[in-house]
DOGU-622993 format. One record per residue (C-alpha): residue number from 1; x, y, z. Coordinates in Angstrom, 3 decimals. Example, Ala and Ser with C-alpha at 12.3 -4.5 7.8 and 13.67 -1.06 7.14 Angstrom:
+-----+----------+----------+----------+
! seq !        X !        Y !        Z !
+-----+----------+----------+----------+
!   1 !   12.300 !   -4.500 !    7.800 !
!   2 !   13.670 !   -1.060 !    7.140 !
+-----+----------+----------+----------+
***
This chain:
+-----+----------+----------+----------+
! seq !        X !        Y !        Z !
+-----+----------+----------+----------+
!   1 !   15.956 !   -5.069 !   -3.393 !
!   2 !   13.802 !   -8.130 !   -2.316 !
!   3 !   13.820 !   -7.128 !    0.916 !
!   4 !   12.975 !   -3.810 !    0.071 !
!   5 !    9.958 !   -4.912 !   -1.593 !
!   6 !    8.900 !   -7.176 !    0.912 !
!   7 !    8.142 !   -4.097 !    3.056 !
!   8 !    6.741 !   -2.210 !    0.408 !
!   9 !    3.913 !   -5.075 !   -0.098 !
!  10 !    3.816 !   -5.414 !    4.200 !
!  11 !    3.562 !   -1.414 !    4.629 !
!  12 !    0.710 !   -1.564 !    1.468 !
!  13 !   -1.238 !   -4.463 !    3.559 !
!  14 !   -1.281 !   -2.272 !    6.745 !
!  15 !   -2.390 !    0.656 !    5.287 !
!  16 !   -4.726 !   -0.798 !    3.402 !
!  17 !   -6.022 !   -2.737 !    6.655 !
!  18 !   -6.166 !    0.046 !    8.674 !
!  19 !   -8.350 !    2.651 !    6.542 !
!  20 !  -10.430 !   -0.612 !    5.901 !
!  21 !  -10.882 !   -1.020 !    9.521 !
!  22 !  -12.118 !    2.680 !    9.757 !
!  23 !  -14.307 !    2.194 !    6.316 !
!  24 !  -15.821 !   -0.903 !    8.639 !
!  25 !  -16.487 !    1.008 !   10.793 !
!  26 !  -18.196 !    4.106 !    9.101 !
!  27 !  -19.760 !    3.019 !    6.355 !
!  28 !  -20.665 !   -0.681 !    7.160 !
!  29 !  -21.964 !   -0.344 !   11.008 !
!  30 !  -19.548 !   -2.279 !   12.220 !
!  31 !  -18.046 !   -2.713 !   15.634 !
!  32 !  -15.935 !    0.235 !   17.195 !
!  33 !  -13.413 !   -2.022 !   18.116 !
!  34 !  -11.573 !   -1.756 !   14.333 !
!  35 !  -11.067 !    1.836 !   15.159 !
!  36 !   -8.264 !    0.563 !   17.327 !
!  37 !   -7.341 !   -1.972 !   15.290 !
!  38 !   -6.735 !    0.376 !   12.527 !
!  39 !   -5.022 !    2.888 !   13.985 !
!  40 !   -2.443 !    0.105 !   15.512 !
!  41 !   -2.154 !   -1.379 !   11.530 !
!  42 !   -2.062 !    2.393 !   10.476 !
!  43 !    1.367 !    2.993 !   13.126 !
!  44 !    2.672 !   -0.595 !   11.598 !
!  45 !    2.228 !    0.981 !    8.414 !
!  46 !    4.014 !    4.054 !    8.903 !
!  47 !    6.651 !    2.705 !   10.722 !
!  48 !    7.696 !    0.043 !    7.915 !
!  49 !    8.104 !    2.773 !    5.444 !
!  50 !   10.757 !    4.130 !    7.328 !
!  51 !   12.539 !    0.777 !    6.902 !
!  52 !   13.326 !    1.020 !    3.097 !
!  53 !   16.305 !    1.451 !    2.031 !
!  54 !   16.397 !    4.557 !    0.408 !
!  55 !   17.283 !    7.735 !    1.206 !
!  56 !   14.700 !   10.181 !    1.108 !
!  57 !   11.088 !   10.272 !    2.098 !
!  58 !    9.235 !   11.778 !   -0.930 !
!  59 !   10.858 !    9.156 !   -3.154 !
!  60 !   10.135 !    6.405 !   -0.585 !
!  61 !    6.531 !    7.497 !   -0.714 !
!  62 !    6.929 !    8.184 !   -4.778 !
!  63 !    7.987 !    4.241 !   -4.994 !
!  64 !    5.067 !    3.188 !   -2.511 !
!  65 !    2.355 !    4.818 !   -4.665 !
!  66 !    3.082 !    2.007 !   -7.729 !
!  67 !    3.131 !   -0.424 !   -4.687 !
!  68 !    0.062 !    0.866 !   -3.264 !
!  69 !   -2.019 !    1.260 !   -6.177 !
!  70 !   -1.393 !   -2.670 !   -7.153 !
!  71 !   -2.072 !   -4.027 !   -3.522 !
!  72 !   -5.368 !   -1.667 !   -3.454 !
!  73 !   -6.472 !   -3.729 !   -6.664 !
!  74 !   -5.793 !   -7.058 !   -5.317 !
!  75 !   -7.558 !   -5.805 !   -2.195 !
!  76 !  -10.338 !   -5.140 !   -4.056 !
!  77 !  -10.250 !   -8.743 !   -5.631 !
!  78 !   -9.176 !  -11.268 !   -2.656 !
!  79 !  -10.691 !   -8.899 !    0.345 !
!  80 !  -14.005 !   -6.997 !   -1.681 !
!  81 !  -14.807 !  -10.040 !   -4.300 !
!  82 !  -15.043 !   -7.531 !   -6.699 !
!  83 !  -13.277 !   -7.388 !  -10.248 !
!  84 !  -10.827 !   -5.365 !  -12.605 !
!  85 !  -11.895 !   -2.936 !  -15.300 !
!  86 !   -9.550 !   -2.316 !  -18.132 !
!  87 !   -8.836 !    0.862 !  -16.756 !
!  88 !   -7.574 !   -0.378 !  -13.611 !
!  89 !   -5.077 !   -2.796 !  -15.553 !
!  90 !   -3.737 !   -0.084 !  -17.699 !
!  91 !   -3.438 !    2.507 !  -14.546 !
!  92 !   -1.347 !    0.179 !  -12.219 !
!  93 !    0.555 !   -0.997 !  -15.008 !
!  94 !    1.999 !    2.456 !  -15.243 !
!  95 !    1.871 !    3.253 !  -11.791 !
!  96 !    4.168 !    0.486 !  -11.649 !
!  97 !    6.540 !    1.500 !  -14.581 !
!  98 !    6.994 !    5.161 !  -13.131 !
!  99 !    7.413 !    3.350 !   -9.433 !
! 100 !   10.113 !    1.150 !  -10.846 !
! 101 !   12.122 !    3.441 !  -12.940 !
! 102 !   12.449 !    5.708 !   -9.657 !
! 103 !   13.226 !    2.469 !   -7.207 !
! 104 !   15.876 !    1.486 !   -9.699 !
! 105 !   17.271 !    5.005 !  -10.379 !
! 106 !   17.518 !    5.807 !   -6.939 !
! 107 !   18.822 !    2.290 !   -5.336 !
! 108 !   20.841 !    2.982 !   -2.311 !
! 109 !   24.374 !    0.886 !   -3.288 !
+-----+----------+----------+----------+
***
């Protein structure tokens, strides 16, 4: 289960990293060269999904969403200096809940 979640957080980072790379790029004039970068942390990304250890993809991707949603809000915190709203507390907390309740019901043994 830890290492499951391990790769959750990683595969969370590298998405996250590599569709900021492209917002970089887009909307903030930045340098082409993080089109590259995020379409390597992108791959990284997709690859680590397939690493979890359970069985199918929808509820792989199901489970990632909780993960996702939480890591996206500490992006925006650590990465964007920017802070939480109520609403974003509440909404991750039960992104989280429904994330969990499938990870545990559908734990490969």
């Amino acid at each position: 289960m830890f290492n499951n979640l391990v790769i959750f957080f990683l595969s969370a980072f590298f998405e996250i990293f590599g569709c900021f790379s492209f917002w970089l790029y887009f909307r903030l004039d930045k340098t082409f060269w993080w089109i590259p970068i995020g379409i390597i942390s992108l791959v990284l990304f997709s690859y680590l999904l397939t690493r979890i250890d359970v069985e199918n993809a929808g509820r792989v991707y199901a489970i990632y969403g909780g993960i996702y949603i939480l890591s996206s809000l500490l992006w925006l915190i650590l990465i964007e200096k920017e802070s939480f709203n109520k609403w974003d507390i509440v909404g991750s907390f039960l992104a989280l809940a429904g994330a969990f309740i499938i990870f545990i019901g559908n734990r490969s043994n």
